[in-house]
DRENDREN-259049 format. One record per residue (C-alpha): residue number from 0; residue in one letter; x, y, z. Coordinates in steps of 0.1 Angstrom, whole numbers, padded with zeros to 4 digits, m for minus. Layout:
r semi = NUM, numar = A, east = X, north = Y, up = Z .
...
REM end
This chain:
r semi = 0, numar = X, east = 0000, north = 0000, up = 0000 .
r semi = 1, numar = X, east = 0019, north = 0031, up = m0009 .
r semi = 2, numar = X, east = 0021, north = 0063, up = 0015 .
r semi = 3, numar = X, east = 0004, north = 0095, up = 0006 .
r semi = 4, numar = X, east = 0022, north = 0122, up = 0028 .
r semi = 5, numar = X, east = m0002, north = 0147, up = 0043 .
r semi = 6, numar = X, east = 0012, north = 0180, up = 0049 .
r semi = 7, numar = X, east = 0000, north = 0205, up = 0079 .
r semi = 8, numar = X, east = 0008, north = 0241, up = 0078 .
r semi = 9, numar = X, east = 0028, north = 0255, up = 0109 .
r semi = 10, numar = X, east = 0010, north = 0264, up = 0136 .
r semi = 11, numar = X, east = 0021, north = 0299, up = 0138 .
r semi = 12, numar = X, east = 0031, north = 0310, up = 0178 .
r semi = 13, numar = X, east = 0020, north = 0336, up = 0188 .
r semi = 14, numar = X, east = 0041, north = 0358, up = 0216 .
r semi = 15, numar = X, east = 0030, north = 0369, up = 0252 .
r semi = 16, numar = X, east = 0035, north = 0408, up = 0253 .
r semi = 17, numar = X, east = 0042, north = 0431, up = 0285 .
r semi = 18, numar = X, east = 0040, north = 0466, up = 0279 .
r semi = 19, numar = X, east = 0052, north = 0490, up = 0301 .
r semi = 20, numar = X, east = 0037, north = 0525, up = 0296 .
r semi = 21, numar = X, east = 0055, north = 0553, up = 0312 .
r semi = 22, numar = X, east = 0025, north = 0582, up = 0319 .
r semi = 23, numar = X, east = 0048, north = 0611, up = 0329 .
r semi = 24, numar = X, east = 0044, north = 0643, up = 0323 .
r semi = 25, numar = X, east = 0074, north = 0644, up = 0298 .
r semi = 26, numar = X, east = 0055, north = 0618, up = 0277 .
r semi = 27, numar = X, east = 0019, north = 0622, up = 0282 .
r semi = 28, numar = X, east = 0004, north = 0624, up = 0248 .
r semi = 29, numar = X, east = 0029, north = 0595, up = 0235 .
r semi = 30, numar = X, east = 0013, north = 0578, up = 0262 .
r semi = 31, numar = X, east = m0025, north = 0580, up = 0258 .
r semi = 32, numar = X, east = m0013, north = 0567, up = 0218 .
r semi = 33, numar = X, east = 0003, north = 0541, up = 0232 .
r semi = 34, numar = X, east = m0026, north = 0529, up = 0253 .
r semi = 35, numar = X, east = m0048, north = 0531, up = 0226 .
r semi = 36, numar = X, east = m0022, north = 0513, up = 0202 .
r semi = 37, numar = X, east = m0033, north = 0480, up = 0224 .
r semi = 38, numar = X, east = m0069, north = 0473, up = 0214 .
r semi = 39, numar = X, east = m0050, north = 0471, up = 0178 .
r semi = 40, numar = X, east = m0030, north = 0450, up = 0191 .
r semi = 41, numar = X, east = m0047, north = 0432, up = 0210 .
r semi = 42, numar = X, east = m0056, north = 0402, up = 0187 .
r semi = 43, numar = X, east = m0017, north = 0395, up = 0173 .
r semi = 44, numar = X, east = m0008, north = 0382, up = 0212 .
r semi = 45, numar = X, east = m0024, north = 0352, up = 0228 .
r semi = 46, numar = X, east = m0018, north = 0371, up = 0264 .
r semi = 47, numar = X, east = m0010, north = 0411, up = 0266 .
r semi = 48, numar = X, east = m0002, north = 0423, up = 0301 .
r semi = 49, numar = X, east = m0001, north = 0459, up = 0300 .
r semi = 50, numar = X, east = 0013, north = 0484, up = 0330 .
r semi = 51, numar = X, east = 0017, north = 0520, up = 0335 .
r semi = 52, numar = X, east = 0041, north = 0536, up = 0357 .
r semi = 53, numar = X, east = 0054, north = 0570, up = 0366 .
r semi = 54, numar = X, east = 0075, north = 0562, up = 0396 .
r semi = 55, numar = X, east = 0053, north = 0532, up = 0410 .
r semi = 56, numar = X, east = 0039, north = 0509, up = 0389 .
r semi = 57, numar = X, east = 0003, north = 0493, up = 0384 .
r semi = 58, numar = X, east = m0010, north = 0468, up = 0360 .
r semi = 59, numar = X, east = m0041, north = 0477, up = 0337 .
r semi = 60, numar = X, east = m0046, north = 0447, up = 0319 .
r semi = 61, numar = X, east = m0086, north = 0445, up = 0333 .
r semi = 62, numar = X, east = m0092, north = 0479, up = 0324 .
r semi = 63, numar = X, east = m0079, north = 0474, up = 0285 .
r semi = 64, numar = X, east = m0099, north = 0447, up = 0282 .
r semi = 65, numar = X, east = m0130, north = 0464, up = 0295 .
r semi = 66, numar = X, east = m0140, north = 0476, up = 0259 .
r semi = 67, numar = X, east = m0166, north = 0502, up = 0271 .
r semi = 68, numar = X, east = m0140, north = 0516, up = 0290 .
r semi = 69, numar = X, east = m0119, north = 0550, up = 0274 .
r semi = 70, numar = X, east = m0087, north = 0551, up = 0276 .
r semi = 71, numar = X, east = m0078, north = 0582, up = 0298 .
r semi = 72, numar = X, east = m0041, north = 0584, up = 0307 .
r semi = 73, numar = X, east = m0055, north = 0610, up = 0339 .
r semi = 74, numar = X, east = m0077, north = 0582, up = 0346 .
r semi = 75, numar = X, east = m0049, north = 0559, up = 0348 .
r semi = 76, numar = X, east = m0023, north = 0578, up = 0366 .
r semi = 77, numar = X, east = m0051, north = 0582, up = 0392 .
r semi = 78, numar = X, east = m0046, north = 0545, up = 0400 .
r semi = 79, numar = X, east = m0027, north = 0541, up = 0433 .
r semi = 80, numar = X, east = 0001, north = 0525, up = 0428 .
r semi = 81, numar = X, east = 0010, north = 0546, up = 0390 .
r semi = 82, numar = X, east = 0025, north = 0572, up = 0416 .
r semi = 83, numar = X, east = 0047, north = 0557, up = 0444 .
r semi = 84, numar = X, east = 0063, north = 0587, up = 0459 .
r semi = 85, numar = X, east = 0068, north = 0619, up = 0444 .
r semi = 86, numar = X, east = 0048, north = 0617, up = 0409 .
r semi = 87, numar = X, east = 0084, north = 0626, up = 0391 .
r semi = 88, numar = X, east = 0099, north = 0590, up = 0370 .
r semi = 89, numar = X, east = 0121, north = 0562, up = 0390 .
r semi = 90, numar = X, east = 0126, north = 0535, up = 0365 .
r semi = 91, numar = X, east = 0149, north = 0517, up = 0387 .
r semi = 92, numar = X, east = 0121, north = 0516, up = 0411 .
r semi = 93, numar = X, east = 0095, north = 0504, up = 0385 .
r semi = 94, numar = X, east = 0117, north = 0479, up = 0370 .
r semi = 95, numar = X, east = 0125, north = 0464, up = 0402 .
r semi = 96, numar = X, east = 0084, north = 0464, up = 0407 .
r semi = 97, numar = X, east = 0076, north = 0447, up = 0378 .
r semi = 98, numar = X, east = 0107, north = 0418, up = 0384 .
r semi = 99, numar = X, east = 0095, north = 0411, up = 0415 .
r semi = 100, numar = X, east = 0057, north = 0408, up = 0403 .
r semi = 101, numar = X, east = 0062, north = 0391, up = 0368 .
r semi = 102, numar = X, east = 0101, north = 0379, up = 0365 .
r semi = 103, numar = X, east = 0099, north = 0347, up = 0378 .
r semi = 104, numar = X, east = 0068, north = 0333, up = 0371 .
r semi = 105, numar = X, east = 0052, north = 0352, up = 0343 .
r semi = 106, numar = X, east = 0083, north = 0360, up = 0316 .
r semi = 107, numar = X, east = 0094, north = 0332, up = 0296 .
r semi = 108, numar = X, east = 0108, north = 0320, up = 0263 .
r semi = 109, numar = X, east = 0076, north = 0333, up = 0245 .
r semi = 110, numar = X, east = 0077, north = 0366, up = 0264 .
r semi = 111, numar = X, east = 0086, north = 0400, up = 0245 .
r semi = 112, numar = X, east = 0080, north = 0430, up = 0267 .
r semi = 113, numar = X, east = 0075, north = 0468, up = 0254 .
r semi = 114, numar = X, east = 0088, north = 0498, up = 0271 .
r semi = 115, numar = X, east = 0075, north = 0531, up = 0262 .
r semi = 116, numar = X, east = 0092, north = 0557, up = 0279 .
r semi = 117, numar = X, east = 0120, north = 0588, up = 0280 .
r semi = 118, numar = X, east = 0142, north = 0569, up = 0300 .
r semi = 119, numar = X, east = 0146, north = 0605, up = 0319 .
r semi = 120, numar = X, east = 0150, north = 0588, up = 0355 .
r semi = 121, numar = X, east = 0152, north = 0624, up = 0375 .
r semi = 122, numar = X, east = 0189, north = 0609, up = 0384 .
r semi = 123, numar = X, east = 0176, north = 0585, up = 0405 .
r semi = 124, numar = X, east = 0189, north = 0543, up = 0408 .
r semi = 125, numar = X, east = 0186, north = 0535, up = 0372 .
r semi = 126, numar = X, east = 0173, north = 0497, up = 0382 .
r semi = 127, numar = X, east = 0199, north = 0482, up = 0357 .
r semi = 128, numar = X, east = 0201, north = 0451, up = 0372 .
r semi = 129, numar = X, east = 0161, north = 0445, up = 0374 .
r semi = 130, numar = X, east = 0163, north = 0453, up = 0337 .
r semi = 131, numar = X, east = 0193, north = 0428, up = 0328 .
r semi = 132, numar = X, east = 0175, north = 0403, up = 0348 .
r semi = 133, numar = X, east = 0137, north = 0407, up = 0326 .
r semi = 134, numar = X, east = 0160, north = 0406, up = 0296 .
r semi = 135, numar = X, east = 0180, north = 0378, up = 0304 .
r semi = 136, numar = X, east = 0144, north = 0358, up = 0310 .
r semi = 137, numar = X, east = 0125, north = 0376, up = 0284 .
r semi = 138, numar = X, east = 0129, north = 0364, up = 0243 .
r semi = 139, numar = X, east = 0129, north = 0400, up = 0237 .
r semi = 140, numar = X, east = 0127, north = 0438, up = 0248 .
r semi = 141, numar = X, east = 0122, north = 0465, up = 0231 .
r semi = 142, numar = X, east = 0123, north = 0501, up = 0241 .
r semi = 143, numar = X, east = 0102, north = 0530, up = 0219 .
r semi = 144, numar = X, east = 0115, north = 0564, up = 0230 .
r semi = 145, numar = X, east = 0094, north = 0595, up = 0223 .
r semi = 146, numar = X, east = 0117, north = 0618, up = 0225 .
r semi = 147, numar = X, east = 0146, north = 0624, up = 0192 .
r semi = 148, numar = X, east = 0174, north = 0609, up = 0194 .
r semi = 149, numar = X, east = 0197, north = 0643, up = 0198 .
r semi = 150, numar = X, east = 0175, north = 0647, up = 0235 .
r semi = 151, numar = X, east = 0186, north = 0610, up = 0242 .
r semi = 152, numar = X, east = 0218, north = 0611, up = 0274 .
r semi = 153, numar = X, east = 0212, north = 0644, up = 0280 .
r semi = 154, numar = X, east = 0206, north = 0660, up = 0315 .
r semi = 155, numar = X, east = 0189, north = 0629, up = 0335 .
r semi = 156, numar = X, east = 0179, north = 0607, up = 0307 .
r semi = 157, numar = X, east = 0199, north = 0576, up = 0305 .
r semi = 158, numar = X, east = 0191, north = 0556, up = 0273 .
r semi = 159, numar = X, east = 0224, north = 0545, up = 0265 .
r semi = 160, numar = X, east = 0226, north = 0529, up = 0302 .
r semi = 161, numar = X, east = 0194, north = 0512, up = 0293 .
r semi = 162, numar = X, east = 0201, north = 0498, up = 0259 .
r semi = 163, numar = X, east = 0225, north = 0473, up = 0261 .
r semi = 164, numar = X, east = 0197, north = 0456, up = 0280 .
r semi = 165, numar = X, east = 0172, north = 0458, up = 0253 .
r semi = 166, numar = X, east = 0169, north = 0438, up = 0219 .
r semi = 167, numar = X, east = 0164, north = 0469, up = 0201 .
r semi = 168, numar = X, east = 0158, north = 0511, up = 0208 .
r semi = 169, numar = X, east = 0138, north = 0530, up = 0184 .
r semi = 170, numar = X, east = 0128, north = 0564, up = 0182 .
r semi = 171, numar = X, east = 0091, north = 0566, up = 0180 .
r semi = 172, numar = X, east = 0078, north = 0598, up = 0177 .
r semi = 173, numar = X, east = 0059, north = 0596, up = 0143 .
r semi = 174, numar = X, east = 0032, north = 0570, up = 0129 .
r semi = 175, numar = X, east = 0062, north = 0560, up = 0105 .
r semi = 176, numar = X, east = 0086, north = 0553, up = 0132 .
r semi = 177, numar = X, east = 0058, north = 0534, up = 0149 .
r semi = 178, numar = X, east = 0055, north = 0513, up = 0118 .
r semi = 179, numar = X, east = 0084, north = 0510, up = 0111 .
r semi = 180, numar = X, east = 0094, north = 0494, up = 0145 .
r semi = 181, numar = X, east = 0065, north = 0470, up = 0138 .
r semi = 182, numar = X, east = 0076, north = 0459, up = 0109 .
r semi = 183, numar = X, east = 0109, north = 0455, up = 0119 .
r semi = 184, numar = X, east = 0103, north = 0432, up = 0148 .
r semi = 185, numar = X, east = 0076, north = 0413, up = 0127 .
REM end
């Protein structure tokens, strides 16, 4: 009896996404885009987890998927654990936050996590090891920066201390940059 082969296509795997939305004042309207950019996105990932930080950080993954609700970055910072201490950004402190809630257990092989932020920390611990550690257990990390590139290491932002701890920086302050990061990392 000869042997037809049968052939399947791929199963296509899809990847688990953390975002991590910085709501400062620096970035506010990149912000509220960003939030929004997640009901788009929202179908491409079999799990999104999505958080917003200014020096604390709180996840909003219930609220995103809440379809009635509107996407309010005031609403959001009004949360009570966006704002930790004194409202201005501590990304050491919010990295450190997020390892100790989602390292561990949560990140994995599948993982790719999104931070979108100014990386102005306000000179404060820049929480490198936190961040080495979500990359190391992470497939990937990617950082969207609002601000040009020229603004990046200068006064108390610290991108390039960042970076080596993130599969790729981009500068996303235009739809095109946007798509072009996506279509980069696709």
């Amino acid at each position: 009896m000869p042997l037809e082969p049968a052939f399947r296509y791929p199963r296509v795997s899809k990847p688990d996404l953390y975002l991590l939305c910085d709501l400062s004042g620096s970035v506010g309207e990149f912000a509220s885009f960003t939030m929004s950019l997640l009901y788009a996105m929202n179908d491409e990932f079999t799990k999104i987890r999505s958080f917003v930080f200014v020096d604390g950080i709180e996840e909003v993954t219930q609220v995103l998927e809440d379809r009635r609700t509107v996407l309010d970055a005031s609403h959001l910072l009004a949360r009570s654990n966006v704002v930790w201490a004194d409202g201005h950004s501590d990304y050491g402190n919010v990295f450190e936050r997020f390892w100790d809630a989602c390292g561990h257990a949560a990140l994995g092989p599948k993982t790719t996590v999104i931070i979108t932020g100014d990386a102005r920390n306000n000179y404060r611990e820049p929480g490198v090891l936190a961040l080495r550690a979500i990359k190391e257990r992470a497939r990937r990390v990617y950082w969207l920066n609002p601000e040009p590139r020229s603004k990046w290491d200068t006064t108390d932002s610290i991108m390039s201390l960042y970076a080596p701890y993130c599969t790729g920086v981009f500068e996303a302050r235009t739809l095109r940059q946007l798509a072009d990061f996506a279509r980069g990392i696709a």
